[in-house]
TORZA-74179 format. One line per field, with one value per atom (N, C-alpha, C): z, x, y; residue number from 1; atom name; residue in one letter. Coordinates in nm, 2 decimals, m for minus. Atoms other than C-alpha are relative to their C-alpha. Last residue first. Layout:
zz	Z,...
xx	X,...
yy	Y,...
seq	NUM,...
atom	CA,...
type	a,...
# end
This chain:
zz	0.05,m1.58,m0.02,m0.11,m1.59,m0.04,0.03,m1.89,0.11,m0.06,m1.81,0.02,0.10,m1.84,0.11,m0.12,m1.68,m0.12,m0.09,m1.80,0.03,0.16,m2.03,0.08,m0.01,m1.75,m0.10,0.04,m1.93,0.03,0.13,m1.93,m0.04,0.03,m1.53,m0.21,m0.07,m1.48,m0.03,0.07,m1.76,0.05,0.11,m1.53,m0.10,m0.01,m1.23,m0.13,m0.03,m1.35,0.04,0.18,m1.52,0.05,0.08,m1.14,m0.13,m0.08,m0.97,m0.07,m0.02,m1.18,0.03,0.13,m1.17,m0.09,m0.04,m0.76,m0.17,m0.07,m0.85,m0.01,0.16,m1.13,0.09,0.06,m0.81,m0.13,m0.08,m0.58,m0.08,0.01,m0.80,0.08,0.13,m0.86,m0.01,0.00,m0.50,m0.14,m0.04,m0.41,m0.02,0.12,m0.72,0.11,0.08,m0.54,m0.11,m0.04,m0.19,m0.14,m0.05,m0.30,0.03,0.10,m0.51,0.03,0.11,m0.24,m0.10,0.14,0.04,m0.13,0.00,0.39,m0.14,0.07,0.38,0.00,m0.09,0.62,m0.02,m0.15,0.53,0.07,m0.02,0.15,0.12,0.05,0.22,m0.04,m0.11,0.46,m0.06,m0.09,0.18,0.10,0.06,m0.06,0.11,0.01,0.15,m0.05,m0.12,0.30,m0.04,m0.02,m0.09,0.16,0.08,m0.25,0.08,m0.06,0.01,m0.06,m0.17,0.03,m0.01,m0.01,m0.36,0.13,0.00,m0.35,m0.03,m0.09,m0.10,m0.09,m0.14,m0.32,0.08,0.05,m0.66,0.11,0.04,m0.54,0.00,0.09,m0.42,m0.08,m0.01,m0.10,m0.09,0.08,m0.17,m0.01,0.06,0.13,m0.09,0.12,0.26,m0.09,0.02,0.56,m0.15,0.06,0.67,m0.09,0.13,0.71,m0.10,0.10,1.03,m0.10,0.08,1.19,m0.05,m0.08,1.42,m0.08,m0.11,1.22,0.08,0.07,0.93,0.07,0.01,1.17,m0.07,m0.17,1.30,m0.06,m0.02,0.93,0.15,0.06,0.82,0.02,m0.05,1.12,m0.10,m0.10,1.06,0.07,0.04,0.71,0.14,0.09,0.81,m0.08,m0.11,1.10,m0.11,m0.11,0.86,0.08,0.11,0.56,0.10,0.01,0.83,m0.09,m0.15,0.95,m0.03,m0.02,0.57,0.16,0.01,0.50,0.00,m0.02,0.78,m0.12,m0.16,0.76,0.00,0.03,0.37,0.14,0.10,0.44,m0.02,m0.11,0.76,m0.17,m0.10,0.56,0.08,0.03,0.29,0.11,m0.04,0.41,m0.03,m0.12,0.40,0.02,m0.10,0.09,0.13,m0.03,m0.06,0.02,m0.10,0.01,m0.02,m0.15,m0.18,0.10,m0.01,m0.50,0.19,m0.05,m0.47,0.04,0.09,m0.47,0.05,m0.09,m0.33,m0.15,0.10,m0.44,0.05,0.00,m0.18,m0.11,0.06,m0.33,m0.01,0.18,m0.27,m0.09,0.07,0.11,m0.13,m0.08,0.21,m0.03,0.06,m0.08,0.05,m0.01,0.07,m0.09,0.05,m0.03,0.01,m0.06,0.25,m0.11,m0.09,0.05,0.04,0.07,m0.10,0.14,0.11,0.08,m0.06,m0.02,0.44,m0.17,m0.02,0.42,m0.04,0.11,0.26,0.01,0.06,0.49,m0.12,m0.06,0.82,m0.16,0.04,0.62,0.01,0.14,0.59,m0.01,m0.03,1.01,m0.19,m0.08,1.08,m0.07,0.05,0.84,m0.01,0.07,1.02,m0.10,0.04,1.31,m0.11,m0.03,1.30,0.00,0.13,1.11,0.03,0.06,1.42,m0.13,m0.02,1.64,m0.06,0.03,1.46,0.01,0.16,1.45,m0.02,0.04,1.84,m0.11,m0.01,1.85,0.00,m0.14,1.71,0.02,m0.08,1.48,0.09,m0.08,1.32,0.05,m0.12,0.98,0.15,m0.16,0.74,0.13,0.04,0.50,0.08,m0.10,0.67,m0.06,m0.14,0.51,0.10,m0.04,0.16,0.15,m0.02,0.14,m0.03,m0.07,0.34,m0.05,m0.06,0.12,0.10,0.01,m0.16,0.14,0.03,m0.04,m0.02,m0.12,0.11,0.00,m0.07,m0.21,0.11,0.01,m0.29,m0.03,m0.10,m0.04,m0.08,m0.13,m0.22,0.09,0.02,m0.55,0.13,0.05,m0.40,m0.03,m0.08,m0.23,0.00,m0.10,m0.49,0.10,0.03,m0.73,0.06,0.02,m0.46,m0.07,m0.19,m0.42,m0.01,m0.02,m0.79,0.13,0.06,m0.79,m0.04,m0.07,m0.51,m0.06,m0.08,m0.74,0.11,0.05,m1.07,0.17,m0.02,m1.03,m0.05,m0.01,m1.00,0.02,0.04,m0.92,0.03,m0.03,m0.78,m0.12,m0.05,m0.81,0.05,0.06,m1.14,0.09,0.11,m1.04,m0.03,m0.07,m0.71,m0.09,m0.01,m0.85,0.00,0.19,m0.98,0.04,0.10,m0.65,m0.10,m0.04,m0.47,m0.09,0.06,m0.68,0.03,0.15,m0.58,m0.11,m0.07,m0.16,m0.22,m0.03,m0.26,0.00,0.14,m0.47,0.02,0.15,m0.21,m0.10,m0.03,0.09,m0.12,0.05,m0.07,0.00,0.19,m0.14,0.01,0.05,0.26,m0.15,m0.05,0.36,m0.03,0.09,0.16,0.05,0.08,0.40,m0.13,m0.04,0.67,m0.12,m0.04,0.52,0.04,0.15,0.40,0.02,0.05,0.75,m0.09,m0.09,0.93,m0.07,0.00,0.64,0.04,0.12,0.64,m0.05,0.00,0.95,m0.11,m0.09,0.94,0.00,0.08,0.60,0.09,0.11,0.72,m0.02,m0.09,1.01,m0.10,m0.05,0.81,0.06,0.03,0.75,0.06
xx	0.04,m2.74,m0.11,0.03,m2.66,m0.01,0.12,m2.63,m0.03,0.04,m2.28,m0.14,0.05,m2.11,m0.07,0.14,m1.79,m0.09,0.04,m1.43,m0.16,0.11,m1.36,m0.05,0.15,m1.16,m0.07,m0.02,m0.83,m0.17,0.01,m0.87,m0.04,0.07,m0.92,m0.06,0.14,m0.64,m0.14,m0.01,m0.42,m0.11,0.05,m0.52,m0.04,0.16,m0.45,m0.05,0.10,m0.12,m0.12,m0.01,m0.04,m0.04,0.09,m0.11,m0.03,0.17,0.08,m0.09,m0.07,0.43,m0.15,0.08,0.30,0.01,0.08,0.35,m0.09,0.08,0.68,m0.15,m0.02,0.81,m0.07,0.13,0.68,m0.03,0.12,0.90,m0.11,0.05,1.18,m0.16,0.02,1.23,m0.07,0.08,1.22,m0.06,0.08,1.47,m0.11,m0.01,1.69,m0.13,0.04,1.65,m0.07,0.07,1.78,m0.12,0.07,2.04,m0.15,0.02,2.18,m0.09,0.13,2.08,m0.01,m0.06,2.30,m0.14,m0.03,2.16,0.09,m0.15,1.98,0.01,m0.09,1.66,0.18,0.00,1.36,0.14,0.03,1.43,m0.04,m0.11,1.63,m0.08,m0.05,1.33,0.15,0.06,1.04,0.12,0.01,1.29,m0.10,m0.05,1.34,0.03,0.00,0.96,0.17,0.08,0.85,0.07,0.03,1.10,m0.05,m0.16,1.12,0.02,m0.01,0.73,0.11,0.04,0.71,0.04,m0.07,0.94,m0.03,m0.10,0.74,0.12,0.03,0.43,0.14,0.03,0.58,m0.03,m0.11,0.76,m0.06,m0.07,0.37,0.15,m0.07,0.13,0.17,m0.14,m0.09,0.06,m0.01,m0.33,0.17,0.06,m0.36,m0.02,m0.04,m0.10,m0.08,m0.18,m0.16,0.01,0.07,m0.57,0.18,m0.05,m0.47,0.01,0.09,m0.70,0.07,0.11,m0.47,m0.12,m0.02,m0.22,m0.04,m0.04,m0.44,0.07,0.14,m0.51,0.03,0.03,m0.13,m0.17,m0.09,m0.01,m0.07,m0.01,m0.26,0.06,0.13,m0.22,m0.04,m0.01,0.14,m0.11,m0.08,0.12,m0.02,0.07,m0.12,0.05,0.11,0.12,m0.13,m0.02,0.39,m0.12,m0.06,0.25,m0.01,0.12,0.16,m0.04,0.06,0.49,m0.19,m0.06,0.67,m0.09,0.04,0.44,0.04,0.13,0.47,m0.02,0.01,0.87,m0.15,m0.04,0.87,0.00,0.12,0.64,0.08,0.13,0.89,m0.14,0.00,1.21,m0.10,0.01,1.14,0.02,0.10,1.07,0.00,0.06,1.34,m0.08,m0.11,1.49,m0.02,m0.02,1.15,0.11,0.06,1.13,0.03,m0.01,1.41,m0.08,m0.10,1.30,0.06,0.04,1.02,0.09,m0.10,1.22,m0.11,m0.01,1.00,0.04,m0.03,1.08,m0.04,m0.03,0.93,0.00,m0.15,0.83,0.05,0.05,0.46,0.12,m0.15,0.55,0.00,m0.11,0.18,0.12,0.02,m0.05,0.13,0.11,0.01,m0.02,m0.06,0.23,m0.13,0.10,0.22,0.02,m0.03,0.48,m0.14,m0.03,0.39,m0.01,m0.05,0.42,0.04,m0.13,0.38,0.06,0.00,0.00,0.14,0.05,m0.01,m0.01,m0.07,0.25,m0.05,m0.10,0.04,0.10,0.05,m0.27,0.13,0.05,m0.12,0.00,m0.14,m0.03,0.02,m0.13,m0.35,0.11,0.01,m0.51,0.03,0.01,m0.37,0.02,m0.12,m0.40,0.09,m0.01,m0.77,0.19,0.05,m0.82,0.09,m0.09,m0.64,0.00,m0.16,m0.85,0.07,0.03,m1.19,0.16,m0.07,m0.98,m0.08,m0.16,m0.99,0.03,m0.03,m1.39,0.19,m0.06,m1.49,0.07,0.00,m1.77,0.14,0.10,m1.64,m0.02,m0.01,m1.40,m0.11,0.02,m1.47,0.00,0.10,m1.42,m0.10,0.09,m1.09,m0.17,m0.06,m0.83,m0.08,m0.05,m0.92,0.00,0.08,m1.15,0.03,0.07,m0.90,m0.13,0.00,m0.64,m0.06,0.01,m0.80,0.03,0.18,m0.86,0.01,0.07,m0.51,m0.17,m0.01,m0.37,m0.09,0.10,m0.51,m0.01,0.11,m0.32,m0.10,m0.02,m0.01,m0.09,0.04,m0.12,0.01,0.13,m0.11,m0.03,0.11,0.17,m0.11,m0.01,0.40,m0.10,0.04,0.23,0.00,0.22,0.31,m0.09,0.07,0.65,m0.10,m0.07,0.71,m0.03,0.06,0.60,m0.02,0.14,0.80,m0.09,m0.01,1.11,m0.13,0.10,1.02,0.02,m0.10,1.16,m0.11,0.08,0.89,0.08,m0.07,1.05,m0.05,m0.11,0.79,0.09,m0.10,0.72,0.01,m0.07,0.45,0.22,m0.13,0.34,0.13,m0.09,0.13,0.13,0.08,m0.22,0.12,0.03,0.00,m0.07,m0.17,0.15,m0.01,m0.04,m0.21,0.13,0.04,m0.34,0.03,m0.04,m0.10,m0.05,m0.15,m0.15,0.06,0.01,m0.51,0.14,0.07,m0.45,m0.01,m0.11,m0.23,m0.07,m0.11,m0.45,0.12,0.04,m0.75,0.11,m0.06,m0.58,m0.08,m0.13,m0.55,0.03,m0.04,m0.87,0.15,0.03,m0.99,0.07,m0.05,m0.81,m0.03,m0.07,m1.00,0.11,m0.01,m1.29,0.11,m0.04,m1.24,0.00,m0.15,m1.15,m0.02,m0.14,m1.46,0.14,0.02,m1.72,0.08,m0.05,m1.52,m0.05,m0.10,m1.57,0.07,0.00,m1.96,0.15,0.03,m1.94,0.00,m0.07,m1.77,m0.02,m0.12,m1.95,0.09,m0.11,m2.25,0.09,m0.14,m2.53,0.09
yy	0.14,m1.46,m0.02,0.13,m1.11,m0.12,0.03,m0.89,m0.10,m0.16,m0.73,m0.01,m0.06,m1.07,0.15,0.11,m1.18,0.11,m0.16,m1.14,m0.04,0.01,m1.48,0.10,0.04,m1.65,0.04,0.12,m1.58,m0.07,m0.02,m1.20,m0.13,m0.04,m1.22,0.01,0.10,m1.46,0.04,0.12,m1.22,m0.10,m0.07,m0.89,m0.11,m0.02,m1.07,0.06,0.11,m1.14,m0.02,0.06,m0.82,m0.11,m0.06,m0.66,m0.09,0.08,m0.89,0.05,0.18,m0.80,m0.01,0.00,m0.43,m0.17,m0.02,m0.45,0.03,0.08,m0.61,0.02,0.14,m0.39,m0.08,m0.02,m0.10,m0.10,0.00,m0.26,0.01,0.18,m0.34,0.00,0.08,0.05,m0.16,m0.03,0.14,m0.06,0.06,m0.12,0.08,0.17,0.01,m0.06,m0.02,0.39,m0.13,m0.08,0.30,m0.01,0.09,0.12,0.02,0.10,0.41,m0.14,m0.01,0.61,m0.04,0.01,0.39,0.07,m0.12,0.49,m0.02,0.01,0.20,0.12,0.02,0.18,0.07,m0.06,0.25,0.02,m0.13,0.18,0.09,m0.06,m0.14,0.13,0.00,m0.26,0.07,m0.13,m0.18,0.04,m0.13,m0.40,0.12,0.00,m0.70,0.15,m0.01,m0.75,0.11,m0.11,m0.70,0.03,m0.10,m0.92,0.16,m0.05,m1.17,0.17,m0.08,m1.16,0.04,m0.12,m1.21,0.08,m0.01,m1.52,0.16,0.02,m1.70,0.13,m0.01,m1.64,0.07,m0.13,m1.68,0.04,m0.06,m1.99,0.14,0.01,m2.15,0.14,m0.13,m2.09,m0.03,0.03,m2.37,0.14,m0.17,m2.30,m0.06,0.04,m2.69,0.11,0.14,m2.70,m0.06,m0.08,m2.31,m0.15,0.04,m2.44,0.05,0.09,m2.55,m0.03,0.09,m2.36,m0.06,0.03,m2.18,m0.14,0.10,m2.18,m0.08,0.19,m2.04,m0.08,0.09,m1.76,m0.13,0.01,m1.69,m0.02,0.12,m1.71,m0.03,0.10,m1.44,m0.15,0.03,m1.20,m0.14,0.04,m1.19,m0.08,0.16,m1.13,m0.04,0.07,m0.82,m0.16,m0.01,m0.67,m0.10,0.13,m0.73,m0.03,0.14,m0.55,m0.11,0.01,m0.24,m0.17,0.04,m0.21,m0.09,0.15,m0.29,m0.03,0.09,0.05,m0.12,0.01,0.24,m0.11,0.07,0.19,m0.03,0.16,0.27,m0.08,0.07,0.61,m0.16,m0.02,0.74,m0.11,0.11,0.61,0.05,0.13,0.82,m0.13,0.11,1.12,m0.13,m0.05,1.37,m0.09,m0.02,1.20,0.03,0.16,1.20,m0.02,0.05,1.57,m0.16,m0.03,1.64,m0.07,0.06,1.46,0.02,0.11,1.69,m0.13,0.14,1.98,m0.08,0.12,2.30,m0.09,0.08,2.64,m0.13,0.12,2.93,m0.10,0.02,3.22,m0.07,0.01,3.17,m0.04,m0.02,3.15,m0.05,m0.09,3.10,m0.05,m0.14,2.95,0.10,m0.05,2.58,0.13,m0.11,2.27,0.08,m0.13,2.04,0.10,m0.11,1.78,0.05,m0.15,1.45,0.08,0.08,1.10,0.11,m0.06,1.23,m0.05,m0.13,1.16,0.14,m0.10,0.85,0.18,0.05,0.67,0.11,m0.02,0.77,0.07,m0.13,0.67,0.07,m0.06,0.37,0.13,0.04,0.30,0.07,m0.15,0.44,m0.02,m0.10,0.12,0.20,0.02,m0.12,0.14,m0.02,0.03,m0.01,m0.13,0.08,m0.01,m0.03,m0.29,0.18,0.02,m0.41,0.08,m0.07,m0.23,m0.05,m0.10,m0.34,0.03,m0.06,m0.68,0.15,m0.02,m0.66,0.00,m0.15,m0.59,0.05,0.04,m0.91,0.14,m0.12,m1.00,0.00,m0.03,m1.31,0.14,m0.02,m1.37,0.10,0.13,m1.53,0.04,m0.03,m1.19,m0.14,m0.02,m1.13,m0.02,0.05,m1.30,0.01,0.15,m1.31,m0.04,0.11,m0.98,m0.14,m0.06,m0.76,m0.11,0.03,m0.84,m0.07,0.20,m0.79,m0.03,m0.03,m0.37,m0.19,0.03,m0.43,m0.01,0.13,m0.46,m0.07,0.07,m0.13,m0.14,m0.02,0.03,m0.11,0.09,m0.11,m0.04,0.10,0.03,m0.09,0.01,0.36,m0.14,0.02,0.30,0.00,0.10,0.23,m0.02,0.15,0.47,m0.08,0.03,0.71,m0.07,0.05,0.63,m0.01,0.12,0.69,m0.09,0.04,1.04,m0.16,m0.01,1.10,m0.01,0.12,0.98,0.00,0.13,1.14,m0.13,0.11,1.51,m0.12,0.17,1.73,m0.10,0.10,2.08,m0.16,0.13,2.29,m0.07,0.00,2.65,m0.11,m0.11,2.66,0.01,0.08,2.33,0.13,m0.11,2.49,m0.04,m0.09,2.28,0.16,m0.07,2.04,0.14,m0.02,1.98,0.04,m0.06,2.01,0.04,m0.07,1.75,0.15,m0.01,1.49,0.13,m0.07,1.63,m0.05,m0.14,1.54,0.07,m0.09,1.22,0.11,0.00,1.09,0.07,m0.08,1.22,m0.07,m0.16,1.05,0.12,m0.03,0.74,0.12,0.00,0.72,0.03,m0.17,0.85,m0.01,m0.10,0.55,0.11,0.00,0.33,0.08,m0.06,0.44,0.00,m0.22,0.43,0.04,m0.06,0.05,0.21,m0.03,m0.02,0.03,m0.10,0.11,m0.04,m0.16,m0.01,0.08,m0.13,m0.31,0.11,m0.01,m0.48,0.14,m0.14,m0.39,m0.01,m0.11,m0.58,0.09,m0.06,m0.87,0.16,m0.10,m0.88,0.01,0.09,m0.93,0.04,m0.02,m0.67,m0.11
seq	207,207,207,206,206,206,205,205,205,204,204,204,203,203,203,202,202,202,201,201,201,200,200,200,199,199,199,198,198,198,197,197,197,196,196,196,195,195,195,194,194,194,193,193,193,192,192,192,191,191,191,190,190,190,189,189,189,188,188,188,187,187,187,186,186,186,185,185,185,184,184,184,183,183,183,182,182,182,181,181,181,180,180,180,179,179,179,178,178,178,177,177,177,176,176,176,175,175,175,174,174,174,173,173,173,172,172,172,171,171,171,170,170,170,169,169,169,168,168,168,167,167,167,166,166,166,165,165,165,164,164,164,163,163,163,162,162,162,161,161,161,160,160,160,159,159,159,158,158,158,157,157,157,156,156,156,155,155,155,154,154,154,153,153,153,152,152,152,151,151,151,150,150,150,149,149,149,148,148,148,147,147,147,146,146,146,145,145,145,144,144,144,143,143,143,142,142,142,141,141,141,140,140,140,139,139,139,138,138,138,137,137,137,136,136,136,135,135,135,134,134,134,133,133,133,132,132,132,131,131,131,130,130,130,129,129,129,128,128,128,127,127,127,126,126,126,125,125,125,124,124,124,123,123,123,122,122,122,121,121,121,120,120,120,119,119,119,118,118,118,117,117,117,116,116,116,115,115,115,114,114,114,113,113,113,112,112,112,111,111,111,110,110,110,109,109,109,108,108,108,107,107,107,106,106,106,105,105,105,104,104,104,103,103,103,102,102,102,101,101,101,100,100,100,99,99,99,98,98,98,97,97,97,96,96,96,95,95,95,94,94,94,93,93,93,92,92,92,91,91,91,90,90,90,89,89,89,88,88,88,87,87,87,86,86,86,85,85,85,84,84,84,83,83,83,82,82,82,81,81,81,80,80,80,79,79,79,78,78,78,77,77,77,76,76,76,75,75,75,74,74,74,73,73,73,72,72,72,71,71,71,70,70,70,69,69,69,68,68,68,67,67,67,66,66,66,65,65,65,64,64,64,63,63,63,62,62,62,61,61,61,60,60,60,59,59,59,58,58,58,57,57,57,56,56,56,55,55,55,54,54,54,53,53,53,52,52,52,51,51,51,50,50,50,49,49,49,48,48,48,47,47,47,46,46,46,45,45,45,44,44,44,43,43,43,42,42,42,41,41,41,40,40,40,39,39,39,38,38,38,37,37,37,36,36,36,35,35,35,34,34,34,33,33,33,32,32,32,31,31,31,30,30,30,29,29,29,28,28,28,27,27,27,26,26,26,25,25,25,24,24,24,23,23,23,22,22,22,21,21,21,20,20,20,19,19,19,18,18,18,17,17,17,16,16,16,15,15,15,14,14,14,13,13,13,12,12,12,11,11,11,10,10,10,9,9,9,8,8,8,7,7,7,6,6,6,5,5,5,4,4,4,3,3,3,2,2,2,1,1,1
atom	N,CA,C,N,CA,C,N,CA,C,N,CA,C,N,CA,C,N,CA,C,N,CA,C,N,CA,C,N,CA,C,N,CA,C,N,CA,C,N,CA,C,N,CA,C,N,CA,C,N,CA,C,N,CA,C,N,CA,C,N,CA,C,N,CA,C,N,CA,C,N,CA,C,N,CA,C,N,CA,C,N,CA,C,N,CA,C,N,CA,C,N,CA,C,N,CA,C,N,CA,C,N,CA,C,N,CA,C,N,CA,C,N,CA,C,N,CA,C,N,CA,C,N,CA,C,N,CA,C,N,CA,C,N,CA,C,N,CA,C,N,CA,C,N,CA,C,N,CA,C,N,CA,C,N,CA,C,N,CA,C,N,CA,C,N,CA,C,N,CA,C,N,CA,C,N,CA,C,N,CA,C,N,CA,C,N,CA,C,N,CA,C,N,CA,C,N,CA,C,N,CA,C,N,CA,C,N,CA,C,N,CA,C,N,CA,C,N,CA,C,N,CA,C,N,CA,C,N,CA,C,N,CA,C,N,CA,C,N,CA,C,N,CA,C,N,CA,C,N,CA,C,N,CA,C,N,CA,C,N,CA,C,N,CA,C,N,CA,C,N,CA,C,N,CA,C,N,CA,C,N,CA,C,N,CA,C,N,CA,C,N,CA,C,N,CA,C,N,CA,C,N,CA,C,N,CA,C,N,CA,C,N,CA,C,N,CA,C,N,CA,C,N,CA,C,N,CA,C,N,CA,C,N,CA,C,N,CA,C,N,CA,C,N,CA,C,N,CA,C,N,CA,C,N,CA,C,N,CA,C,N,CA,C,N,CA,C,N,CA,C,N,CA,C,N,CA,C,N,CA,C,N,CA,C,N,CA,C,N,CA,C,N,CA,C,N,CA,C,N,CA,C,N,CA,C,N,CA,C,N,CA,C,N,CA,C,N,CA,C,N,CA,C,N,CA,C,N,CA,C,N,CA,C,N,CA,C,N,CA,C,N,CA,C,N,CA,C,N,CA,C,N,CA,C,N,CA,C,N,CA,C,N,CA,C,N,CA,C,N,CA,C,N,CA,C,N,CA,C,N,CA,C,N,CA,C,N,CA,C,N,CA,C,N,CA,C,N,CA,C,N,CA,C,N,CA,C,N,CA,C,N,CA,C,N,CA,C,N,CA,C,N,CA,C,N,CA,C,N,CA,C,N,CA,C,N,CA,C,N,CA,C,N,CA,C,N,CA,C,N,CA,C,N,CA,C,N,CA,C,N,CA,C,N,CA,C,N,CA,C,N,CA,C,N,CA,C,N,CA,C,N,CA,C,N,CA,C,N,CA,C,N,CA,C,N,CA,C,N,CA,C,N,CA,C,N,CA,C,N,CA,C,N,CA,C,N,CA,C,N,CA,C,N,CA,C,N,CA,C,N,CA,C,N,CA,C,N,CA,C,N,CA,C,N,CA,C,N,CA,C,N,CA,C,N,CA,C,N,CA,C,N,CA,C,N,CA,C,N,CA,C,N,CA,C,N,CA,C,N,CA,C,N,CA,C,N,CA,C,N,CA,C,N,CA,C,N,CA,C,N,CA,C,N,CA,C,N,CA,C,N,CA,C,N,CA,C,N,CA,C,N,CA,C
type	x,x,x,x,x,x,x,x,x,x,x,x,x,x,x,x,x,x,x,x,x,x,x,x,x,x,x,x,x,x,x,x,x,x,x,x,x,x,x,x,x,x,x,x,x,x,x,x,x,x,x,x,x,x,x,x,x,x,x,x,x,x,x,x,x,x,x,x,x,x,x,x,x,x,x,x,x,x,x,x,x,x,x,x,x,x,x,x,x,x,x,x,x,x,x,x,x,x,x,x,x,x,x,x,x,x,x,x,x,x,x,x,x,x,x,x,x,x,x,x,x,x,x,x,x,x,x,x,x,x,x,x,x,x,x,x,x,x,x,x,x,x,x,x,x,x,x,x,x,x,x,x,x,x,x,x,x,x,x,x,x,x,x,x,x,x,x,x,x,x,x,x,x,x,x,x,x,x,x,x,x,x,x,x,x,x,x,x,x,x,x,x,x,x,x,x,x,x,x,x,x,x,x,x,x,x,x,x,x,x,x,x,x,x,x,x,x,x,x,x,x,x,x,x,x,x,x,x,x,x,x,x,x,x,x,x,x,x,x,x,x,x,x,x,x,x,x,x,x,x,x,x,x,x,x,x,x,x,x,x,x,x,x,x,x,x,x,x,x,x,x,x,x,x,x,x,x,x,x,x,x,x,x,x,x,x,x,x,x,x,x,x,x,x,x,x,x,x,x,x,x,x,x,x,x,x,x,x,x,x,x,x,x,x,x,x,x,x,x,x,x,x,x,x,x,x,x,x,x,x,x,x,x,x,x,x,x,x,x,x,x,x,x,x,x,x,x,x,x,x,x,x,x,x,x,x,x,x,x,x,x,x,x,x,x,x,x,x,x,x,x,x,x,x,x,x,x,x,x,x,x,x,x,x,x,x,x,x,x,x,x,x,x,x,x,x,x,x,x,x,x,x,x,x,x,x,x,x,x,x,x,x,x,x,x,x,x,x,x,x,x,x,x,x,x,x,x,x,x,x,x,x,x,x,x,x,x,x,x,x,x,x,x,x,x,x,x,x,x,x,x,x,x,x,x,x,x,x,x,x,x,x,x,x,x,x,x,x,x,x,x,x,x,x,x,x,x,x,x,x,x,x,x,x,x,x,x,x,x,x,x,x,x,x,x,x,x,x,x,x,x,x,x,x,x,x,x,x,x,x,x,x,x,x,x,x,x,x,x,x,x,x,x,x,x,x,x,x,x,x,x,x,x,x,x,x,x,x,x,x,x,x,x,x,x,x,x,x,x,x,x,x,x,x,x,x,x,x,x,x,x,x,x,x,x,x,x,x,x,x,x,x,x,x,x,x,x,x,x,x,x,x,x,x,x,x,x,x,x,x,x,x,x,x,x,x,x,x,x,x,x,x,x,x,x,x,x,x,x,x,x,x,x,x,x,x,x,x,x,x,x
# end
């Protein structure tokens, strides 16, 4: 086993426990549809973070897949990934069997929570950019990594918009930064898709 791969046994688990608790707490809501109001805005967050998490799945094998046994990125990986789960948990409601009557707004809740999931994830982002610029510093390899407009003008984008949905107490503002986030996060997407289409996808028959 490489330290890669013992690295990411422990963080890809933890991050799994993150799209499990969106899917779960997603499937819960249907499960209890009868007395919720759906709305589209905590539906919407969860895309966002869903795809966000699985950013970190790339992430994870750019930045870290060189990198040495070491027991401080276990704990980084652990916060990292805490910091997510954190985000994925509080995304949808607790909806249980007890108080049947009870109505639950989803809209609501994401008003109630929204700055706890957009804080964890700009925390978690940074903590991961941070780590990136401080190893390639280190190595020097910041100086030959073509990190081009799209790049530079993703981060603003991304850093800019998590921090007006944690923060703004404007809901019209609030709303437009959630929107651009996920055009963003489907932005990267279509590009990888196109890079992948363009290569000639791979075969299924081996070499």
């Amino acid at each position: 086993m490489s330290a890669f791969e013992f690295f990411f046994s422990f963080y890809g688990l933890l991050l799994g426990l993150s799209v499990a608790e969106l899917v779960g707490g997603f499937s819960r809501v249907l499960h209890e549809r009868q007395r919720i109001r759906f709305g589209w805005l905590t539906p919407l967050l969860a895309v966002f973070v869903a795809i966000d998490i699985a950013t970190f799945w790339n992430q994870a094998w750019v930045i870290f897949r060189g990198a040495p046994f070491n027991f401080a990125l276990l704990v980084l990986g652990l916060v990292v990934a805490g910091t997510f789960y954190v985000a994925a948990s509080v995304t949808f409601p607790r909806v249980t069997a007890e108080g049947v009557e009870t109505r639950v707004d989803l809209d609501d809740h994401f008003w109630a929570h929204r700055r706890i999931v957009f804080a964890c994830v700009l925390a978690a982002n940074l903590i991961v950019a941070a780590t990136f610029f401080l190893v390639t510093g280190l190595t020097g390899e910041i100086a030959r990594i073509a990190l081009g407009p799209v790049f530079w003008i993703g981060l603003a984008i991304f850093i800019g918009g998590t921090a007006i949905g944690a923060l703004s107490p404007s809901r019209k503002w609030v709303i437009g930064a959630l929107v651009v986030l996920v055009a963003y996060h489907i932005f990267t997407t279509g590009r990888s898709l196109t890079a992948l289409v363009q290569a000639g996808g791979w075969s299924l028959l081996g070499s």
